[in-house]
N, C-alpha and C positions, 0 to 999 in steps of 0.2 A: 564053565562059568563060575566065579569064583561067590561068596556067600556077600560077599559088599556088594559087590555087583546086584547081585539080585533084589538085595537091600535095599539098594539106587533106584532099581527097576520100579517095585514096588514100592516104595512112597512118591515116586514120580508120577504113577499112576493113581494112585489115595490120590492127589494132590488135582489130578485133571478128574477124576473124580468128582474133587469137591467144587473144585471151579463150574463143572457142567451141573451137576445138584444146585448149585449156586447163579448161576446163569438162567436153568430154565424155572427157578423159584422166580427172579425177578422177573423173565420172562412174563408166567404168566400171573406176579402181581401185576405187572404194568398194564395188563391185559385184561383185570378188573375194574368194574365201574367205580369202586372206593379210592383206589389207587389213582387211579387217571381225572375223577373230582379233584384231590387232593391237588394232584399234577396242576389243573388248571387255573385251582383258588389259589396257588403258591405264586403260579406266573402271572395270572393279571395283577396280585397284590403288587409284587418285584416290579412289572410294568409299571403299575399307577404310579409306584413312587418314584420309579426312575422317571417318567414322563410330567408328575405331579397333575395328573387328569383321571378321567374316568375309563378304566380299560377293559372291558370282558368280553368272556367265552361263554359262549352256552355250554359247549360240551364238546369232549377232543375223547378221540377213539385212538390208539395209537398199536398197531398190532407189529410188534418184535421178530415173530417170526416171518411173514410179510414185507416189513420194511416200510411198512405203508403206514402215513400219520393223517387223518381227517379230524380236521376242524370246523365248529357249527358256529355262526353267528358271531361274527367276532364286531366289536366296535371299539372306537375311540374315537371321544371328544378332544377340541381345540380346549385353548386354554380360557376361555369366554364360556366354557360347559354347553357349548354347541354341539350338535353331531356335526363330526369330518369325516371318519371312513367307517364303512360297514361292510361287512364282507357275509355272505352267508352260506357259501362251502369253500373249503377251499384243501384240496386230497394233494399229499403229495406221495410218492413212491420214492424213496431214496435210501443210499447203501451208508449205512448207520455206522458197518468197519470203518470207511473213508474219513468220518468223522473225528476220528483218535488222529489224524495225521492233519487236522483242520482245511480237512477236504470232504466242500459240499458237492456229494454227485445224487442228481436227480434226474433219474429214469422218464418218470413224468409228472408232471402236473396241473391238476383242474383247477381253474376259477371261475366261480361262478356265484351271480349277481354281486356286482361290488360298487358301490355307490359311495362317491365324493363330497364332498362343499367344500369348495375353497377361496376364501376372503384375501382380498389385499384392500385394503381401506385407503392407504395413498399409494402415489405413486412410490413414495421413496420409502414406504415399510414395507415388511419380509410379511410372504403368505403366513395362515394362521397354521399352517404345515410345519413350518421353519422349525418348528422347536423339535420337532421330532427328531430332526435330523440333530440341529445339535447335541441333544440329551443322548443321541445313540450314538453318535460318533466318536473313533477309536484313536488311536494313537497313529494308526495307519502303519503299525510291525514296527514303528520307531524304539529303539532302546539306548540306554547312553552306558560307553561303555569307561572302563578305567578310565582312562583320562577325559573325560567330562563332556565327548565328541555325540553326537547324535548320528548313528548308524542304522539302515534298516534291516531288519531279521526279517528273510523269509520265512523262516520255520516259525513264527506268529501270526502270518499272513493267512486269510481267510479264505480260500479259491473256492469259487465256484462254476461247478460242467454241470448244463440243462441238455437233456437231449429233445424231451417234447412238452410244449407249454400249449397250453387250450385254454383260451378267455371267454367265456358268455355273459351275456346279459352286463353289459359297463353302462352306466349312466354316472356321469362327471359333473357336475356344475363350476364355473371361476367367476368368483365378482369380484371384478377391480374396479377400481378407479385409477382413471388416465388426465391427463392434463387436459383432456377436453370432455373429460363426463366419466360417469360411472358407464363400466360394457359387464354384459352377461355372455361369457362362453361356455356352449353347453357340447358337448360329446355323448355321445352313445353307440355301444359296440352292437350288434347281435355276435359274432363268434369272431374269435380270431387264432390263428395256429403258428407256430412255432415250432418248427422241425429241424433237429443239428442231424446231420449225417456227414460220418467223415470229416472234413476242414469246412465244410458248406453250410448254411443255413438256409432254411426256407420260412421264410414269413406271409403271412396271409392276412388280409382283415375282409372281413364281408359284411355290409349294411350298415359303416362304421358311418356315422351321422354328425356332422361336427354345425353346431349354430351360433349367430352371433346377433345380441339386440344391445343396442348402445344408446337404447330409452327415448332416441329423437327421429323425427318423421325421416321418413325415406326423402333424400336426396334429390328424388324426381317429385314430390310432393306440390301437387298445383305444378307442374310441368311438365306436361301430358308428353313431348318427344322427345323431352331426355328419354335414358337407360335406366332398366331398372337394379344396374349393378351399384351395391352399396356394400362397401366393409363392414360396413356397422348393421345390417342385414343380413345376414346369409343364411342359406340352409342347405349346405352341400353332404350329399348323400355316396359315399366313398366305396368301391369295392379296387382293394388292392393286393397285387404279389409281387413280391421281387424278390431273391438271391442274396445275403450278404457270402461274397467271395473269400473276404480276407480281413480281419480287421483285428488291429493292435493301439497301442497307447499313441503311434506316431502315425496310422495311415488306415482308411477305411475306404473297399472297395466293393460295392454294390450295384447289383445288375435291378432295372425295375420290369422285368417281364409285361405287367399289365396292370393299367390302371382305367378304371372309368370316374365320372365324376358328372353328377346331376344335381340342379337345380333349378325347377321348373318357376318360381318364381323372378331369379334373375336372368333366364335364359343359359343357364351353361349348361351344354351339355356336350363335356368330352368322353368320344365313344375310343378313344385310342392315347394311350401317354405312354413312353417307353424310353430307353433310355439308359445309358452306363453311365454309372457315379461315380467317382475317387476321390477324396481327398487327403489332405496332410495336415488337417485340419490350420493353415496358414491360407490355401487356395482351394478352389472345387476346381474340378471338370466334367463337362457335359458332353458325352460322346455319342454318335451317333443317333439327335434325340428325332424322335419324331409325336409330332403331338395331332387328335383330330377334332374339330368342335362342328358340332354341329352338322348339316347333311352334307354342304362338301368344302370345308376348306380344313388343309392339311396345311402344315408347315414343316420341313424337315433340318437338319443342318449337320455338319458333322462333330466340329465341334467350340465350345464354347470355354471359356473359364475365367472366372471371379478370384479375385481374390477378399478372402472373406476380414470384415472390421472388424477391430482390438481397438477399445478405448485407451488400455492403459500401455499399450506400442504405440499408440499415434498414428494406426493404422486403416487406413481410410477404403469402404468397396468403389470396386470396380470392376467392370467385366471386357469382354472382347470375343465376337463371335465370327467362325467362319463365315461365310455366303450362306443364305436362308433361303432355302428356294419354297414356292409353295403355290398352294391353288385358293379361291376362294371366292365364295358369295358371298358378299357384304349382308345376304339376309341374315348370316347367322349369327350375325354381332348385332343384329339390330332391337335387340329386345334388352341385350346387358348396356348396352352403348348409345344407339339412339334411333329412334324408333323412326324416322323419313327413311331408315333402309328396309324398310319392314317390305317393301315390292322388288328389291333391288336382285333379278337372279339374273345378272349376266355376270358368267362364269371371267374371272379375271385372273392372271396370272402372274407370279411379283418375283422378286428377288433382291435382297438387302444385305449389307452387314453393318451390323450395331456396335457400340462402344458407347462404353460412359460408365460416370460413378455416380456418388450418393446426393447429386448435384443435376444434373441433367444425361441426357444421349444424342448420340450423331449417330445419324441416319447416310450410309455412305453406298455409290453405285446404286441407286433405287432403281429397280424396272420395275414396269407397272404395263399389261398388255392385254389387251383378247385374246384368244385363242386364234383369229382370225386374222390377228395382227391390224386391225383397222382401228385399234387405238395404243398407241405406245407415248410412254411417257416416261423419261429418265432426267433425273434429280438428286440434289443432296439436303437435306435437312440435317435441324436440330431440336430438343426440346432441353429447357434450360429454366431454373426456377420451378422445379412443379412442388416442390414441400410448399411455397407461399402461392395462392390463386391469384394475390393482386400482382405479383410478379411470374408468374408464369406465362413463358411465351416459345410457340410452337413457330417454327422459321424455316420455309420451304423455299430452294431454288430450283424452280424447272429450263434446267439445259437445253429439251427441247421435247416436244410432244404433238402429234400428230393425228388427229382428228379426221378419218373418212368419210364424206358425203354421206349420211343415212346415219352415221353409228353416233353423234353428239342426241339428236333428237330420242331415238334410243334410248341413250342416258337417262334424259332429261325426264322423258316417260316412266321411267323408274321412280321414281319420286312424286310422291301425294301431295303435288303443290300445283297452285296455279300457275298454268303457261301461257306465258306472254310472249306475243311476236314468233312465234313457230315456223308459221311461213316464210321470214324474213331467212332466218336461221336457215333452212332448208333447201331456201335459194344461194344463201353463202359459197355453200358448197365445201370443200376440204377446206381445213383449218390447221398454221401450224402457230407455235405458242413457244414465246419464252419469257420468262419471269418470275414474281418473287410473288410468296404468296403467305401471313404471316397471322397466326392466331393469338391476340394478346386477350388482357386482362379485360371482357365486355367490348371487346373490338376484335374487329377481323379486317386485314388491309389485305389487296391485290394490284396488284399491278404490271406490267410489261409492254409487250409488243405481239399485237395479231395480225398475222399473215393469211390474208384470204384472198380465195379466185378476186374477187372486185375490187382487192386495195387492201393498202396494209394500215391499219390503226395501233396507236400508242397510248395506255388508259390506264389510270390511279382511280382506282375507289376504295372506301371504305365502308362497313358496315360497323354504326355504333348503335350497338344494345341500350346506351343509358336514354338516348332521346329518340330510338327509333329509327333515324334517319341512315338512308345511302348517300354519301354526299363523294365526288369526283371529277376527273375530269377526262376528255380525249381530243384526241388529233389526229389526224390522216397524215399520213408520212408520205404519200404519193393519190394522186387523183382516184378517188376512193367512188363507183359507180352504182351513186346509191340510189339511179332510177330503178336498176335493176333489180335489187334489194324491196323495194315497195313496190314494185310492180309500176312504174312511172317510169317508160322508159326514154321519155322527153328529157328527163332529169338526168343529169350526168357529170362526170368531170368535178365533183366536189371535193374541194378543199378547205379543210375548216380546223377551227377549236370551240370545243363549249366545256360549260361546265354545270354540275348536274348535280341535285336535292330531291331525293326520290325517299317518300314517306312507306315504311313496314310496318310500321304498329296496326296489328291486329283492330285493334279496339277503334283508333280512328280512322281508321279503313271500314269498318262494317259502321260505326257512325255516320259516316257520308252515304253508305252505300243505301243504308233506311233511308238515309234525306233525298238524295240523287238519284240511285242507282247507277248503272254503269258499269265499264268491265276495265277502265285503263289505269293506268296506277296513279298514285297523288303524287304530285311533285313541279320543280321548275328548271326547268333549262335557259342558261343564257350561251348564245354560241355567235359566235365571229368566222365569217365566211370569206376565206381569200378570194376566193373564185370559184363560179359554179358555172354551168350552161343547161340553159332550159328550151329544148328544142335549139332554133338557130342563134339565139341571143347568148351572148355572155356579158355576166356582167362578175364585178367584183368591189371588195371593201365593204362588205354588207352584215349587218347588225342583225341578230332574232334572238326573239322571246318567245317562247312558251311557256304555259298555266295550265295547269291539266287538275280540274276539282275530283277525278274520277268519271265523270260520269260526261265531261267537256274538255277539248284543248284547244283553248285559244291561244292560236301564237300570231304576231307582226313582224314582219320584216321591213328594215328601214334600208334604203340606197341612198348615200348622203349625193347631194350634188352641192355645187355652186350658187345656183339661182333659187334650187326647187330638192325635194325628198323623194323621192319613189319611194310609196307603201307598198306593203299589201297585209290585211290582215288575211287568214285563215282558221275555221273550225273543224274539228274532228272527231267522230265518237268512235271510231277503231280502229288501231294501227294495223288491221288486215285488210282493212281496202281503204287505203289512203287516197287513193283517186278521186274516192266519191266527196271527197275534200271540200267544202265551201270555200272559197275563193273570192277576195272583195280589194280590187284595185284601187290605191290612192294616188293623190298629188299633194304636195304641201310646198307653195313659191318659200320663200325666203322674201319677207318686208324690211328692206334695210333701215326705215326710218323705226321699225319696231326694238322698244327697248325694255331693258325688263324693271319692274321697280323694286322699293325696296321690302313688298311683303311677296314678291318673288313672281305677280303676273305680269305676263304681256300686253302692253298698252303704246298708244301712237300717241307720239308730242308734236303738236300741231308748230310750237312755236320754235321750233328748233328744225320744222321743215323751212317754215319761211327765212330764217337764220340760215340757214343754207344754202336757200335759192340766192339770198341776198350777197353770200359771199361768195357764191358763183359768179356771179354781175361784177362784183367789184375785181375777183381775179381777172375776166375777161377786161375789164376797163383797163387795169393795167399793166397786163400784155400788150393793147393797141399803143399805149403811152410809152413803152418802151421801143415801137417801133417807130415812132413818131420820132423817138431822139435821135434815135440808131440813124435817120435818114437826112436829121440838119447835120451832125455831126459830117457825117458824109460831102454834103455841098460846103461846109464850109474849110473842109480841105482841097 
């Protein structure tokens, strides 16, 4: 080896020498508590002024040989000199070489207790956050080059590889204001994990707590059977994991393994969420979802997909789902939704597919069934307008539905309401239904065609919320056998129309009921009878009214005739034994000489009988006069 050579050698070595003397000096200045104050009063100053706010550290430990940087207490104010974030450890482990090539790789890292406030004052201002990001945002590797072109440099570009992230103790606060009030959203973590292995990630969150008060009474407030689900309420208590598979600038694919989700105030309680995600961030898809609430109703589907809104493409949501099939007890919605299912546990069985966008949904191929099949019901629905409540209207047609002897009363029993006429119902026997059935703004309309053992009926009502009243009408489409219905089985062969004002308001219902008592409902019936048969008589073209104060029903039937009226009046105080009926026969002649005046009673004009007899007289006088002539004429030809 030649004497340069060795020359080479040796200052090559001096040199890495002086680099490792040099290296593990700053080493372990950087590893002293002077050096690393220094470190930190240099960064929060740099901070304040790049963010023009209040920024500090307590104290940052940063160990070189390690690789490991811990930071104590960090904050920073909004620009109002509020506290926004606080953070008080926060460790990270990461490879410092990677760094020279602007590559962040972090082994792992802890956080823990990191507390929020975040303001948005209107709707159309930037949170009190915003500025952060502006002040700290980059050119994004942008450079421009000779000719004046804007080009991106990777090799300016920031990357960052996390392989494990651990969050404890998150409390969040957001106060906005929205176009209809100011809302408080509060979050809070107990732990969450972050695990990359391979191309895969694992994400976790456990006791992640998310709340919302938007400073106005709950929605059911003074309306004891509404639901007590409200948006502007919540307190949902979250344990979640799922998978991301695959995710880049154009496409995110995520598995959600398991999801629970509690809130004992609104009633939610989902013991099962699961589910494959994808999107391309233009559309999602929901594959395979299955969701469970409550103790038994499931719903599954396979799959689903949205396409997701862009304001400024003019791009509008919308979704479209396979067939949903599912099980469910209406008890289990009945505490978020509406509290009359709060007894409802007969297990039902459904199946649907959904469509629609940011506008309303169609409801297409509905079953709806027992298990036992003794109630099945298939229909198409819509719901249309729900952003505005005065325009919101739910629009139901049932194709056809089938009611088993025993399974309506059933039903009906499910439900903590007063039952009227049971027995009647009971005696019907199987029931089939088709019709439209429609939930608008403070009104609810029904209407069709009922097919029962005794006769088929045709029936419009309404239920109006503003004034209380059931107001409708019906008809018998064929000889409807409604002795046998009340138990009067003299009664028969009824064919009719009425029409019908039946009072629901609570309030003047138990008014009467203090005054009266009584168990039948308040309301009037006027009905028109083609023809009926009561034992061996028929009759027809027959008029009735009913009056029912609660607590009495008086009705009259009129039979018009020629000469005379058949009455009958009738009382009754329970449509469960109509028999024991009070019954009071009338006659009413017809007075031809009776006329009515002009403040509208009937009175007898004496003088316009005698006027009458009297032009009776002179008719018959001159009919004889006429045959008087008929008979000279005669002889004198």
């Amino acid at each position: 080896m030649g004497r340069r050579i060795k020359r080479w050698i040796v200052v090559a070595l001096a040199i890495a020498a002086v680099i490792a003397i040099l290296f593990t000096v700053a080493a372990f200045s950087l590893s002293t508590p002077t050096v690393q104050n220094w470190l930190v009063r240099r960064a929060t100053n740099i901070l304040s002024e790049q963010l023009q706010t209040r920024v500090s550290i307590d104290s940052a430990n940063i160990n070189v040989w390690d690789q490991n940087i811990l930071l104590h207490n960090v904050s920073i104010d909004d620009l109002q000199q509020r506290p926004m974030f606080h953070l008080e450890h926060l460790t990270v482990d990461l490879s410092l070489w990677e760094l020279l090539s602007n590559h962040v790789v972090i082994e792992e890292a802890n956080i823990e207790g990191f507390e929020a406030h975040i303001y948005q004052l209107t709707p159309d201002s930037a949170a009190n956050f915003q500025f952060v990001i502006d002040r700290l945002r980059t050119d994004n590797g942008q450079r421009t080059t000779d000719n004046g072109r804007q080009t991106t440099d990777d090799r300016q570009r920031l990357r960052l590889d996390m392989t494990r992230l651990c969050i404890r103790n998150i409390d969040a606060v957001w106060e906005r204001t929205t176009k209809r009030g100011p809302v408080t959203r509060h979050i809070q973590l107990k732990e969450g994990n972050y695990l990359k292995r391979f191309k895969k990630a694992s994400i976790s969150f456990d006791s992640l707590r998310f709340s919302t008060d938007n400073h106005l009474p709950r929605k059911n407030t003074g309306k004891p059977h509404r639901g007590f689900f409200d948006v502007g309420h919540l307190d949902l208590m979250v344990n979640l994991r799922f998978s991301i598979n695959h995710f880049n600038k154009d496409t995110l694919n995520v598995t959600l393994i398991d999801c629970t989700v509690d809130d004992d105030t609104t009633g939610i309680h989902i013991s099962k969420l699961r589910s494959r995600i994808s999107t391309n961030w233009k559309s999602l898809w929901l594959n395979d979802f299955e969701v469970t609430q409550g103790k038994g109703t499931t719903l599954r589907f396979d799959t689903a997909v949205f396409q997701l809104p862009n304001k400024k493409l003019g791009r509008t949501l919308s979704y479209k789902t396979t067939t949903i099939y599912g099980n469910t007890l209406l008890q289990d919605i009945s505490t978020p939704f509406t509290r009359s299912l709060a007894n409802f546990t007969i297990p039902l069985q459904l199946q649907v597919r959904i469509e629609g966008d940011d506008k309303g949904m169609q409801f297409h191929d509905v079953r709806v069934n027992t298990k036992d099949k003794r109630l099945n019901i298939q229909a198409e629905g819509n719901i249309r307008d729900w952003k505005e409540k005065e325009k919101l209207a739910v629009r139901f047609h049932v194709n056809r539905m089938t009611a088993s002897k025993g399974i309506t009363e059933e039903i009906i029993n499910q439900f903590t309401v007063k039952k009227l006429m049971m027995a009647q119902l009971k005696r019907i026997g199987n029931i089939t239904y088709q019709g439209d059935f429609a939930v608008l703004y403070r009104r609810e309309q029904f209407g069709g065609r009922l097919h029962t053992a005794l006769g088929d009926l045709n029936f419009n009502f309404s239920l109006l919320e503003d004034t209380k009243y059931v107001v409708g009408s019906i008809r018998t489409v064929n000889p409807f056998q409604i002795g046998k219905a009340f138990d009067m089985e003299s009664l028969k062969n009824l064919m009719c129309s009425a029409n019908f004002k039946i009072d629901f308001s609570k309030d003047r219902t138990a008014a009467m009921r203090r005054k009266k008592g009584g168990k039948l409902p308040i309301g009037h019936v006027d009905a028109h009878v083609d023809k009926v048969q009561y034992g061996i008589v028929k009759t027809s073209n027959v008029d009735a009214v009913i009056e029912s104060d609660g607590a009495v029903a008086e009705g009259k039937i009129v039979d018009k005739g020629k000469l005379a009226d058949i009455t009958c009046s009738f009382t009754f105080t329970k449509t469960e034994s109509l028999k024991d009926m009070k019954i009071k026969p009338g006659l009413h002649f017809h007075v031809p000489w009776k006329r009515t005046t002009d403040n509208g009673q009937r009175t007898t004009d004496k003088k316009n009988k005698r006027q009458r007899t009297t032009d009776n007289g002179q008719r018959k006088k001159d009919k004889k006069d006429k045959k008087k002539d008929k008979k000279k004429d005669k002889k004198k030809k």
